[in-house]
C-alpha positions as CSV (number, residue, x, y, z in Angstrom):
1,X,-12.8,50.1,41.7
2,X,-13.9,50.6,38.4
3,X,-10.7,48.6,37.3
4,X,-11.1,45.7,39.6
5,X,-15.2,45.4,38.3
6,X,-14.1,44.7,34.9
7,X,-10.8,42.9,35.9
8,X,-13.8,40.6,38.2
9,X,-16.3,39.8,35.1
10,X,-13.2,39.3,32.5
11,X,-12.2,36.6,34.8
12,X,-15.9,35.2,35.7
13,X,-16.3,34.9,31.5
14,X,-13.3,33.4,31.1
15,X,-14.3,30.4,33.7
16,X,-17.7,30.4,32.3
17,X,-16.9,30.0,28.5
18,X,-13.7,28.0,29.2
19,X,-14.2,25.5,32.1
20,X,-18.0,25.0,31.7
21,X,-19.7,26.2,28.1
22,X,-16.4,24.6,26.8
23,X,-16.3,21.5,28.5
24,X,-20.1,20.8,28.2
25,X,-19.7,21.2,24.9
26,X,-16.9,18.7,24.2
27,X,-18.8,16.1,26.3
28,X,-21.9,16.3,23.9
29,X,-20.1,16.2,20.8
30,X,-18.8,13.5,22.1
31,X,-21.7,11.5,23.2
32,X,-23.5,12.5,20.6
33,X,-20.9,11.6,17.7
34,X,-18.7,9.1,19.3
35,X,-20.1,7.7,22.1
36,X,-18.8,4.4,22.2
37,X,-15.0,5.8,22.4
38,X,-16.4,8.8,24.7
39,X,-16.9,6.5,27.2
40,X,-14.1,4.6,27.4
41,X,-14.1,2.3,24.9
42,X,-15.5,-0.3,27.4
43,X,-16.5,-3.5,26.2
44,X,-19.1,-5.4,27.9
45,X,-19.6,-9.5,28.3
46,X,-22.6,-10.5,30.1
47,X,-23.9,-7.2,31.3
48,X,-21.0,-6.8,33.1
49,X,-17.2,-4.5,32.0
50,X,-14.4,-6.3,31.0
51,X,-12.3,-4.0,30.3
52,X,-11.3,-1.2,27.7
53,X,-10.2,-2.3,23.8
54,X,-7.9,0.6,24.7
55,X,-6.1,-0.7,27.6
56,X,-4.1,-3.7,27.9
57,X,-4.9,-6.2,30.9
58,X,-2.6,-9.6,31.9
59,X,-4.2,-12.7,30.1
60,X,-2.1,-15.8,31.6
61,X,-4.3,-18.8,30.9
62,X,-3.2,-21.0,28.0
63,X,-6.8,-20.8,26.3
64,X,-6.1,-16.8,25.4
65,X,-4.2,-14.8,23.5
66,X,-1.7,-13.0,25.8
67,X,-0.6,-9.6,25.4
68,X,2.4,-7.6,25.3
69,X,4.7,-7.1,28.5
70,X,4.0,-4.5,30.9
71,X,6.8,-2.9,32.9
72,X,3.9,-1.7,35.5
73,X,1.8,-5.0,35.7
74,X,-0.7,-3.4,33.3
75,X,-1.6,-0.5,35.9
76,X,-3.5,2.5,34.6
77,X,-2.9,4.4,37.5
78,X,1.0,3.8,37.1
79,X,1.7,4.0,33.4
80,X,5.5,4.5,32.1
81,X,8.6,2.1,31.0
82,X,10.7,-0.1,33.1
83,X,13.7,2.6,32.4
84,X,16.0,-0.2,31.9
85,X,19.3,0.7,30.0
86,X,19.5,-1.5,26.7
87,X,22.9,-3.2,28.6
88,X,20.8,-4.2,31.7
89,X,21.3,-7.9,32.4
90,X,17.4,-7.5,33.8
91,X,16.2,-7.8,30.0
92,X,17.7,-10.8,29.0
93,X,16.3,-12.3,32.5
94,X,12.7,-11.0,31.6
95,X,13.0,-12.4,28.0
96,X,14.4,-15.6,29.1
97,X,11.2,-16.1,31.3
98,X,8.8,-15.0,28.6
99,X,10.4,-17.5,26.6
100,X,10.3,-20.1,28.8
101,X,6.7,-19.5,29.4
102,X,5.8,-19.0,25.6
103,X,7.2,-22.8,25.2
104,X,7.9,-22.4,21.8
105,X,10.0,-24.8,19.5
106,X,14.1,-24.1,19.3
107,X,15.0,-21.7,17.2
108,X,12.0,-19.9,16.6
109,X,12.0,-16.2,16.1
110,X,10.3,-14.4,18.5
111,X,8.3,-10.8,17.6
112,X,9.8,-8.6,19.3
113,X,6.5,-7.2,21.4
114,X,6.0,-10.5,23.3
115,X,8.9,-9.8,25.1
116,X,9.5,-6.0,24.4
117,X,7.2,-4.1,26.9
118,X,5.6,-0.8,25.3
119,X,6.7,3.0,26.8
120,X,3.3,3.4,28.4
121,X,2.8,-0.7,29.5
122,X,-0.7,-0.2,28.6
123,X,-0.2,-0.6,24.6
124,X,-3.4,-3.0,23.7
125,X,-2.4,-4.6,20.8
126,X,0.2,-6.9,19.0
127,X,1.4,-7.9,16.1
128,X,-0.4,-10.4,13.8
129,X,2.7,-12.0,13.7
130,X,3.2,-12.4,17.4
131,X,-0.8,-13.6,17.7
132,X,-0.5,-16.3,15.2
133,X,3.0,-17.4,17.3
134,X,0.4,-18.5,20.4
135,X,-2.2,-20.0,18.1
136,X,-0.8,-23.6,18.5
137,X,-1.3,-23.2,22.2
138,X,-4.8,-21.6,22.4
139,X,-6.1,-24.0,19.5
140,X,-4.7,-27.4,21.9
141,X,-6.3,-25.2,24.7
142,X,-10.0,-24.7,22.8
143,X,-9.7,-28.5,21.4
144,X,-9.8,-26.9,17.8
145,X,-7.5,-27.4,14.8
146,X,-4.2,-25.4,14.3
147,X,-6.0,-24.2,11.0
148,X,-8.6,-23.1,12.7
149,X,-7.2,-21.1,15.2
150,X,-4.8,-19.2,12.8
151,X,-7.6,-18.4,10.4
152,X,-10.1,-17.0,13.4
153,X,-6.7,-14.9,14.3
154,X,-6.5,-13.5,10.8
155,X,-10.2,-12.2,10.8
156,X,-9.3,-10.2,13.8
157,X,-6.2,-8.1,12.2
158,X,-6.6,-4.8,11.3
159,X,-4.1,-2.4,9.5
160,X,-4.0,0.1,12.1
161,X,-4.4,3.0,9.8
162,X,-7.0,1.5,8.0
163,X,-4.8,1.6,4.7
164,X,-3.6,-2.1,3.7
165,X,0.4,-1.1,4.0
166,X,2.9,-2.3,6.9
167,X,2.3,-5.1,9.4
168,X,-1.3,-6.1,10.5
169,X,-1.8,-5.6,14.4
170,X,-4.9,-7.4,16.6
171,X,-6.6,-6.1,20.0
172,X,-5.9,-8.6,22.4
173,X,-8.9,-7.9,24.8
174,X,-11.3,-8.1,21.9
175,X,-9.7,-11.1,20.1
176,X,-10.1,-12.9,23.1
177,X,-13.8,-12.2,24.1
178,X,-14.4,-13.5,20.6
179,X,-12.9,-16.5,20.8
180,X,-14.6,-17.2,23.7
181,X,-17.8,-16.8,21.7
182,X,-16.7,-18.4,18.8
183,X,-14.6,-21.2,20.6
184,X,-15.3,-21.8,24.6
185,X,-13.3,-24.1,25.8
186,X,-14.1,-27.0,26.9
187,X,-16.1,-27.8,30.5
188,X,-13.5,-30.9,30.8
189,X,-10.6,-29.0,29.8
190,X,-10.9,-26.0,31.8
191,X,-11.2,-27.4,34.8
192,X,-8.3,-28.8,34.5
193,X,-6.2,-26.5,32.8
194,X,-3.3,-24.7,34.8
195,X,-3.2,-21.0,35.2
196,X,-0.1,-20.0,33.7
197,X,2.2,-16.8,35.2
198,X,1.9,-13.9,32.9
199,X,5.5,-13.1,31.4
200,X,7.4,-10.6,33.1
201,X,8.3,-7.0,31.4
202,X,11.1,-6.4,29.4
203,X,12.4,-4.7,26.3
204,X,14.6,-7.0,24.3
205,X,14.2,-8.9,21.0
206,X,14.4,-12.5,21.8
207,X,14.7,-16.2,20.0
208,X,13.8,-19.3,21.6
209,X,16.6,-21.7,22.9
């Protein structure tokens, strides 16, 4: 009996200090330190939740900056690859449609993450490269100059270990909520402007016909 007492308040500790002192603890350093990531990293546009800078989401309309390929339609729920072997004609199908979609002029090299979806299909960013690749479509979108467009891009790029080495990367959720501030589009224009299909998953480099 004696044995099953101490066995009894080892194990009541345990839960204490581990799942509640432990926990509670962890959730005020957090809020307390870094509350903004705590939380979710949420970003908010008039009062109301977008979204997460962490999490990708499908942009399809011309006016935005879209974002990389999701092989689980940018589910958070679902996260994971498409599994595809390198060899499966499914990629080159996929990359033809993103391509097709992207519009771009013959021969022009495509970055590998607009038509390369990430292992978890929830990877918020892309390349600078691949952001400055959509600018002619966004700036004809925003009525706004080419130059424009590209230099509002480059403000958003970050090195993503904050040392100036490597590629630059942008956030697409963010990049877009400011161009929306910075460069609305037009009432004329968006009311007539087409929703465009988001392009497919895949995982294959690609170059335009």
């Amino acid at each position: 009996m004696k044995e099953l007492t101490t066995s009894m308040r080892l194990w009541l500790g345990t839960v204490v200090i581990c799942c509640i002192l432990y926990t509670a603890l962890i959730l005020l350093i957090g809020q307390v330190f870094v509350p903004e990531k705590a939380n979710g990293s949420l970003m908010v546009v008039g009062g109301q939740v977008v979204g997460s800078r962490q999490i990708a989401q499908a942009f399809t309309r011309p006016e935005y900056i879209w974002p990389r390929p999701s092989a689980v339609d940018y589910d958070a729920a679902a996260t994971g690859g498409s599994n595809l072997s390198p060899t499966n004609e499914l990629l080159n199908e996929r990359a033809r449609s993103i391509l097709e979609a992207l519009d771009l002029p013959s021969g022009t090299n495509v970055p590998a993450d607009l038509v390369a979806a990430s292992g978890s299909g929830m990877d918020p960013h892309i390349t600078l490269e691949a952001a400055l690749l959509q600018a002619p479509r966004v700036a004809q979108a925003r009525g706004v100059s080419l130059a424009q467009a590209e230099a509002f891009i480059e403000e958003q790029a970050f090195y993503p270990s904050g040392i100036p080495s490597g590629g630059r990367i942008v956030t697409v959720l963010p990049l877009n909520i400011a161009l929306d501030e910075r460069y609305p589009v037009p009432e004329d224009a968006s009311s007539a402007m087409p929703d465009i299909t988001s392009p497919a998953s895949t995982s294959d480099d690609a170059m335009a016909p």
